[in-house]
N, C-alpha and C positions, 0 to 999 in steps of 0.2 A: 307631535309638537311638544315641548318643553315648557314646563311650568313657571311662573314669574309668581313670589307674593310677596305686596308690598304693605307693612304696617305702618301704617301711620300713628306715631305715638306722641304730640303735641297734647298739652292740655290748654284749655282756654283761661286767661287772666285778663282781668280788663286791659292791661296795659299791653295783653298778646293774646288776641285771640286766635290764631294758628290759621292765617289767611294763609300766608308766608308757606307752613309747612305742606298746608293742603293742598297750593298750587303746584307745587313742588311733586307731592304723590303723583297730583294727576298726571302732571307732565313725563314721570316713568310709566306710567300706565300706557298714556296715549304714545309713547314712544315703544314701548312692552308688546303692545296687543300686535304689532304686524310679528313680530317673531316669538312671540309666547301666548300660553292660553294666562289671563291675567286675574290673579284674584287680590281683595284688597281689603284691609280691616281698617278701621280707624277706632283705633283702642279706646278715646273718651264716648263714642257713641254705646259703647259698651261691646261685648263680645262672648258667647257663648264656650268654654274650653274644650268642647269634643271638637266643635267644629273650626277650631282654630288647631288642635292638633291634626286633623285630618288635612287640612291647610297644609301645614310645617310637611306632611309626608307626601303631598303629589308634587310640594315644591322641588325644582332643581335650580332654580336662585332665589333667595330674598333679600329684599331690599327693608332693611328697616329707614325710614323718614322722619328726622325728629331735631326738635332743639335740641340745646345743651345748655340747660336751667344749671346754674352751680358748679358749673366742673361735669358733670353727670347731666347722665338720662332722667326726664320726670318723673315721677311721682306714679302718676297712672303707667307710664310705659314700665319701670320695674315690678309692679305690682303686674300684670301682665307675663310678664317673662316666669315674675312668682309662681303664679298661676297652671300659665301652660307648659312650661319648659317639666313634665314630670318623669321619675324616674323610671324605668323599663321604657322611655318611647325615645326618650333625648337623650339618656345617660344611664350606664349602672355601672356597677363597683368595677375596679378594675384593680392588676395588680400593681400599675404604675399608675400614681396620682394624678389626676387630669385626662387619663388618656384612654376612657369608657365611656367616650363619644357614640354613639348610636346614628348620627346622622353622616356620617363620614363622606357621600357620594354628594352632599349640599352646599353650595358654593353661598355669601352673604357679604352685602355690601352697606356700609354705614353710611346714610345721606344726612348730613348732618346742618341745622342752621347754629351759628355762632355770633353773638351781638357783638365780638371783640374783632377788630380789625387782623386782617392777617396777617397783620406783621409781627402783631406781639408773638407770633409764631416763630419756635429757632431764632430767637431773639437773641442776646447777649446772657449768660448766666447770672447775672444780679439781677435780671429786671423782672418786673410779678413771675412770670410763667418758667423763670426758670432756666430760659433755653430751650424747653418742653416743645414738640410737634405736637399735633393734633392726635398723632394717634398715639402716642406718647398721654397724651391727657387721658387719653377713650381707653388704655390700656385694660381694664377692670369689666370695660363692656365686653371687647374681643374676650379678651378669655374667657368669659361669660359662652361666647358663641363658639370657643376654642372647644370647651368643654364638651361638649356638646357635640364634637367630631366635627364642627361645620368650617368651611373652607377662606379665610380672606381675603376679601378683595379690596382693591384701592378704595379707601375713605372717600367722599365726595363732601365739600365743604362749598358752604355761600358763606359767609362773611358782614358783619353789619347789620345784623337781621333784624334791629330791631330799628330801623329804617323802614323796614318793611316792602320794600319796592324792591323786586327784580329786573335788571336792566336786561339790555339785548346780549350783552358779555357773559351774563350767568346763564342765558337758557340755550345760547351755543353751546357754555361750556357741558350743562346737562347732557345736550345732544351726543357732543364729541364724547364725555365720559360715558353715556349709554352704548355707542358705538364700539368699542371697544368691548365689553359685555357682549355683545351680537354673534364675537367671533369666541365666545367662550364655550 
């Protein structure tokens, strides 16, 4: 059976306490566990780094689960990546820049919540974002994961998050976005 690990990297603010993302994990979890063995971190409870590297190597997908505080990943979630992502296990020297990935056979998918509606998405080119897609924004995180030899897979986006409520349209569309994974 095939390995699933999913981090949750939410931090808690009074104005977001990471209900949103944590429902979200579980629901790849609970969607995970019939076709994968499933492990799961949630970065602000804290996290041990052997046993989060040992994590990264039985995985054959992960799932990272996280807002998008600024443009960017939190605070805890990059201090994390700081952390674990280390040289000889994720990455070393190569002779073409970027491309002394260690993890190469590791497929990763970015579940991401976003408080901005998604239209401002591929917008018109003068408006805030540019024209910019999602993963056009997240560009800095993939190659992050690029780095690293690991493989990408379609972005998953909710929209409005800071609404906070999941309707029945978002946790189809989990579903259906999960389902496709299935056959990966």
């Amino acid at each position: 059976m095939k390995n699933l690990f999913i981090i949750n990297g939410y931090d808690s603010f009074d104005r977001a306490k990471g209900e949103l993302n944590r429902s979200i994990a579980d629901e790849w979890a609970r969607l995970g566990k019939y076709h994968f063995q499933v492990e799961q971190t949630t970065v602000v409870e804290g996290y041990d780094i052997e046993v989060e590297i040992a994590a990264f190597k039985r995985a054959d997908f992960i799932i990272i689960q996280t807002p998008i505080y600024w443009f960017s990943l939190p605070g805890v979630l990059k201090k994390y990546i700081d952390d674990v992502f280390v040289p000889g296990v994720f990455f070393e020297k190569s002779n073409q820049f970027g491309r002394g990935g260690l993890l190469k056979e590791k497929c990763y998918m970015l579940s991401v919540t976003w408080g901005a509606k998604q239209t401002v998405f591929n917008a018109e080119p003068n408006q805030f974002l540019q024209g910019l897609s999602e993963d056009q924004l997240l560009l800095p995180v993939h190659m992050t994961f690029d780095y690293c030899g690991m493989q990408k897979q379609p972005t998953f986006s909710i929209y409005s998050a800071m609404k906070g409520k999941m309707n029945e349209t978002n946790w189809i569309s989990i579903q259906d976005h999960f389902d496709s994974y299935v056959r990966y």
